[in-house]
Each structure stands twice: as structure tokens, then as C-alpha cells.
C-alpha positions in Angstrom: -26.9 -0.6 -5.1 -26.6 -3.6 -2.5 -23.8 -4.5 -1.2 -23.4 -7.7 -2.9 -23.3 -5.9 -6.0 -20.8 -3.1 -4.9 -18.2 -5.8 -4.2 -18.8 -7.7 -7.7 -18.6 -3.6 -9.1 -15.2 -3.4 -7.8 -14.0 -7.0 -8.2 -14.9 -6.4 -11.8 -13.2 -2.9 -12.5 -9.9 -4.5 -10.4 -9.9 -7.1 -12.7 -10.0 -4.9 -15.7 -7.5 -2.4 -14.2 -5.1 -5.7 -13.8 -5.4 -7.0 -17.2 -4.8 -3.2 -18.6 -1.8 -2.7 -16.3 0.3 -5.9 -17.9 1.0 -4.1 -20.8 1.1 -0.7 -19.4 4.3 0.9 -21.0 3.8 5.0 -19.3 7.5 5.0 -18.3 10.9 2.6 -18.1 10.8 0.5 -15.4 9.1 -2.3 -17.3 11.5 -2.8 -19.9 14.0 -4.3 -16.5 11.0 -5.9 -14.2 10.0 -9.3 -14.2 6.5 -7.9 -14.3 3.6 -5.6 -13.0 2.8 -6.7 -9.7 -0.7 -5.6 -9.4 -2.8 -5.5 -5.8 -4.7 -7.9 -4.2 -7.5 -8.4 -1.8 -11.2 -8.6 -1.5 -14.2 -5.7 -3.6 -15.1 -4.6 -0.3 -11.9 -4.2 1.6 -12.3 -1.5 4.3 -7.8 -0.7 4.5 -6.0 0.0 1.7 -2.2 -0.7 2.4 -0.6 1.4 -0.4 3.4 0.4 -0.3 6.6 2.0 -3.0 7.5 -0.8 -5.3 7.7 -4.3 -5.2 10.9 -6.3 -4.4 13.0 -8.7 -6.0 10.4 -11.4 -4.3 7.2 -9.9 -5.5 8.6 -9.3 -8.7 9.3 -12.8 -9.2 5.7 -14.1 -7.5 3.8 -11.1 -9.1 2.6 -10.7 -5.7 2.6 -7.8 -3.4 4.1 -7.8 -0.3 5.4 -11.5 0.2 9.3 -10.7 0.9 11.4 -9.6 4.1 9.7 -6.3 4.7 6.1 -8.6 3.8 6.4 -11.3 6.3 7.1 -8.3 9.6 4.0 -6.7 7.9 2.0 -9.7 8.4 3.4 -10.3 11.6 2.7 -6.7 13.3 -1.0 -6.5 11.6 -1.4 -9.9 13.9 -0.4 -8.1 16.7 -2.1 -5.0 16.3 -5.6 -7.3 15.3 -6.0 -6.0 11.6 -7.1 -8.9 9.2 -4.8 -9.2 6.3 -7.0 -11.0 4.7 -10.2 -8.3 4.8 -7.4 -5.6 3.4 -6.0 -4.7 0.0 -2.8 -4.3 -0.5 -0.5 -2.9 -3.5 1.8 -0.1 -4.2 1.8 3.3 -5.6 4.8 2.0 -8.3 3.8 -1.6 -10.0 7.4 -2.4 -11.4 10.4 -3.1 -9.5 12.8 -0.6 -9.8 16.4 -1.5 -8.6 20.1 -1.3 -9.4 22.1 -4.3 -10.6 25.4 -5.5 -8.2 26.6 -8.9 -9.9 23.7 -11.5 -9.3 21.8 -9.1 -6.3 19.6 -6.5 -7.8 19.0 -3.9 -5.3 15.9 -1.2 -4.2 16.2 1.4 -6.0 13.7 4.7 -4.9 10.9 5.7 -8.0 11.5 9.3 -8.9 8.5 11.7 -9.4 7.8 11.1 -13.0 7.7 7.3 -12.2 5.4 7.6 -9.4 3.3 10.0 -11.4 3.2 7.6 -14.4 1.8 4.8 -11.9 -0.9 7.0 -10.2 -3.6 5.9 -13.0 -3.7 2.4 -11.7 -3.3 3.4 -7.9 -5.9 5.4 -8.0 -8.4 3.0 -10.4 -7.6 0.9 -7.0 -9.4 3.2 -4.9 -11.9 4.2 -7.1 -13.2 0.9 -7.3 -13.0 0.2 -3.6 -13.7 2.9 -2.0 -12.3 2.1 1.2 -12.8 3.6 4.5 -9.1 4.6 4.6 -6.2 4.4 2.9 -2.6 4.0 4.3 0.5 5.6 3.3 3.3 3.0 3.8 6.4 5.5 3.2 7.3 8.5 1.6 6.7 7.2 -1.8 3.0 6.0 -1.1 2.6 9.6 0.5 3.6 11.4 -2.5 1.4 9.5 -4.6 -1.4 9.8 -2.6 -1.4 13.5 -1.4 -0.4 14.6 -4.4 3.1 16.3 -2.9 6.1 15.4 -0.7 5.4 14.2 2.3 8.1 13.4 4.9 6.8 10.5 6.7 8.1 11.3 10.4 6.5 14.8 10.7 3.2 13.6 9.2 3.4 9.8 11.2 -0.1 8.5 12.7 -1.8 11.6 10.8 -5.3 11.4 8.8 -4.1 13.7 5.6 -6.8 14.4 2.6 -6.1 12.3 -0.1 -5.6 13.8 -3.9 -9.2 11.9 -4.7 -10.5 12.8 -1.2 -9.3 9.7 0.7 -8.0 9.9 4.1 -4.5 8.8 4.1 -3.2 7.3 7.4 0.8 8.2 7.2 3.5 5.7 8.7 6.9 4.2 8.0 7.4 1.3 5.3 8.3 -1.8 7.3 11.1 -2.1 5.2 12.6 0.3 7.7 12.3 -1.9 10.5 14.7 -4.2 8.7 17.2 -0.9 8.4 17.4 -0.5 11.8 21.3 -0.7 13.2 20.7 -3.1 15.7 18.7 -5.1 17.8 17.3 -2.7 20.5 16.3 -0.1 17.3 15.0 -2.7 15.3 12.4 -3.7 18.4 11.8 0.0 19.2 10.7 0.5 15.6 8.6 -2.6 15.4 6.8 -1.9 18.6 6.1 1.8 17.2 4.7 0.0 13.9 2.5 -1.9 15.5 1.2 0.9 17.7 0.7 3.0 14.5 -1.1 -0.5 13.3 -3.2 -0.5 16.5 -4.6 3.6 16.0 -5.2 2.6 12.5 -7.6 0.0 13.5 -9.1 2.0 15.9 -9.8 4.9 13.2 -11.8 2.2 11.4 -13.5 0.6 14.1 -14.7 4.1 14.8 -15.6 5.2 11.3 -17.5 1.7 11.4 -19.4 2.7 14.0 -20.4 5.9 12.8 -21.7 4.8 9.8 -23.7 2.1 11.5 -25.0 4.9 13.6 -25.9 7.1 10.6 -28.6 4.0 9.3 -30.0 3.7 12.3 
């Protein structure tokens, strides 16, 4: 198959998975969200960025990664040269899941069952794109991925075996930048962000190059 057609392959079946997912009804958090907030990015993305839940922003856009936490994302993938735009980006749960205080509704963490109940369309993502590698943004997006718990600081900057046999690159959410307790933390943690950011391009740089080598 050329690679034209591999990327209208994978457009195709992520447009399918989308339209399934509207209506998907395999646990409870639908009955609360706005709605599913499905990925996005091109059929032949190399990086998968694989995140918990949407916010309270994406569920309102129905778009991925456009709130707080979404906006340093963009801003340490500039700095560590990754293309935004050439990634996919979604998470392992597709309905925001959060707790009602007055008019705020606040992040609340997916159990197991919940993450399990998801994994169908996270890993229709993959399956469809086939990316080089696939990255683990928190300990949600771990467990979904690996197929187990997976504490995020022992396993940061690692290449782990996916459940379908993707390598997952493991690092922090960057919702945890913004949890930081002050000012000097909160730089420390972005500057070790973007130097995760920085090994993860590397990883597919090199896996780039070795393919390229392998048609030669």
C-alpha cells in the first residue's frame, strides 16, 4: 500500500471510530459530560500524545487539549521542536469526569473500570495510525496503554511495550506543571518537561532514520 493511501486508511477508520464514539454508552461518565471529545491530528502522524480526560474547556470545544494544561503543552513542544501540528493528540478517557463545587466543576481521576471501558477507542486510534511512538502523558494514559499501573516518576523518559506492542514514552501530564507550589517548582518542572519533550523527539528522529536506512 502507498503511502497516500495509508493515510486516507487511517483518516477513514478515525472518522468512523469518531462517529461510533458519540453515542458510545460503555460506562457513566456520559450521562454528566458535555460530550465525547474524540482526538485529532493528521492519518500519518508519527507521536501519539495519549492524555487522562478532557477538561471543563475541551469538554465544552469537543476538542482535546485546548485548556490551561493545553496551552503549556503547546508551548514546551515549541521549545523542545516537536510539531503540534504533525502529532495526534487525544486521551485514554473521552468524557470529562469531574466533581460539582457550585458553578466550578472539578477533575476528577477515571477509575480502572472507566479507563478500561475507554480503551476500545484508544486503541482503534492506534491501530489506525500506527505511529512510531506513543506517549503516556500521566498515570492514567500509562495504565491504559501498558495494560497495568504505572507510576509515572519511576518509569519517566522510559520506552515501555505497549498492550498492542507500541512503545510508550512515559512522562508527567502538564497539568502538573500547573500544581506546582510555587514559582521556582513550577519552572523546574517545565524545564524537565520539555527536556523529556526534547529525548522524545530525538527517539523519533532516530527511529526515522533507521527506517530510511532499512530501504536503502
Amino acid at each position: 500500500m502507498g503511502q497516500q493511501a495509508a493515510i486516507i486508511q487511517a483518516s477513514t477508520a478515525l472518522a468512523a471510530l469518531r462517529r461510533n464514539a458519540i453515542s458510545c454508552r460503555a460506562c457513566d461518565l456520559w450521562k454528566h459530560a458535555t460530550q465525547t471529545v474524540f482526538g485529532e491530528g493528521p492519518g500519518d502522524a508519527d507521536l501519539v500524545f495519549v492524555g487522562e480526560q478532557p477538561g471543563d474547556q475541551e469538554d465544552l470545544s469537543g476538542r482535546p487539549f485546548v485548556g490551561p494544561a493545553g496551552r503549556i503543552f503547546d508551548k514546551a513542544l515549541g521549545e523542545a521542536g516537536v510539531d503540534r501540528v504533525r502529532a495526534y493528540v487525544t486521551n485514554a478517557v473521552k468524557h470529562f469526569k469531574f466533581e460539582p463545587r457550585g458553578k466550578l466543576r472539578l477533575h476528577k481521576k477515571p477509575n480502572t473500570s472507566e479507563i478500561n471501558a475507554c480503551r476500545r477507542w484508544i486503541f482503534g486510534e492506534l491501530e489506525a495510525l500506527k505511529p512510531k511512538i506513543v506517549v503516556a502523558l500521566g498515570a492514567t494514559a500509562a495504565q491504559s496503554l501498558v495494560g497495568r499501573a504505572t507510576p509515572v516518576l519511576a518509569n519517566r523518559g522510559q520506552v515501555l511495550k505497549g498492550t498492542g506492542g507500541w512503545p510508550v514514552f512515559v512522562t508527567v501530564h502538564p497539568s502538573s506543571l500547573l500544581r506546582a507550589p510555587d514559582d521556582a517548582a513550577r519552572a523546574q518542572a517545565y524545564s524537565d518537561f520539555v527536556r523529556d519533550l526534547v529525548a522524545l523527539r530525538t527517539l523519533v528522529d532516530a527511529k526515522g532514520s533507521c527506517r530510511a536506512a532499512g530501504r536503502r
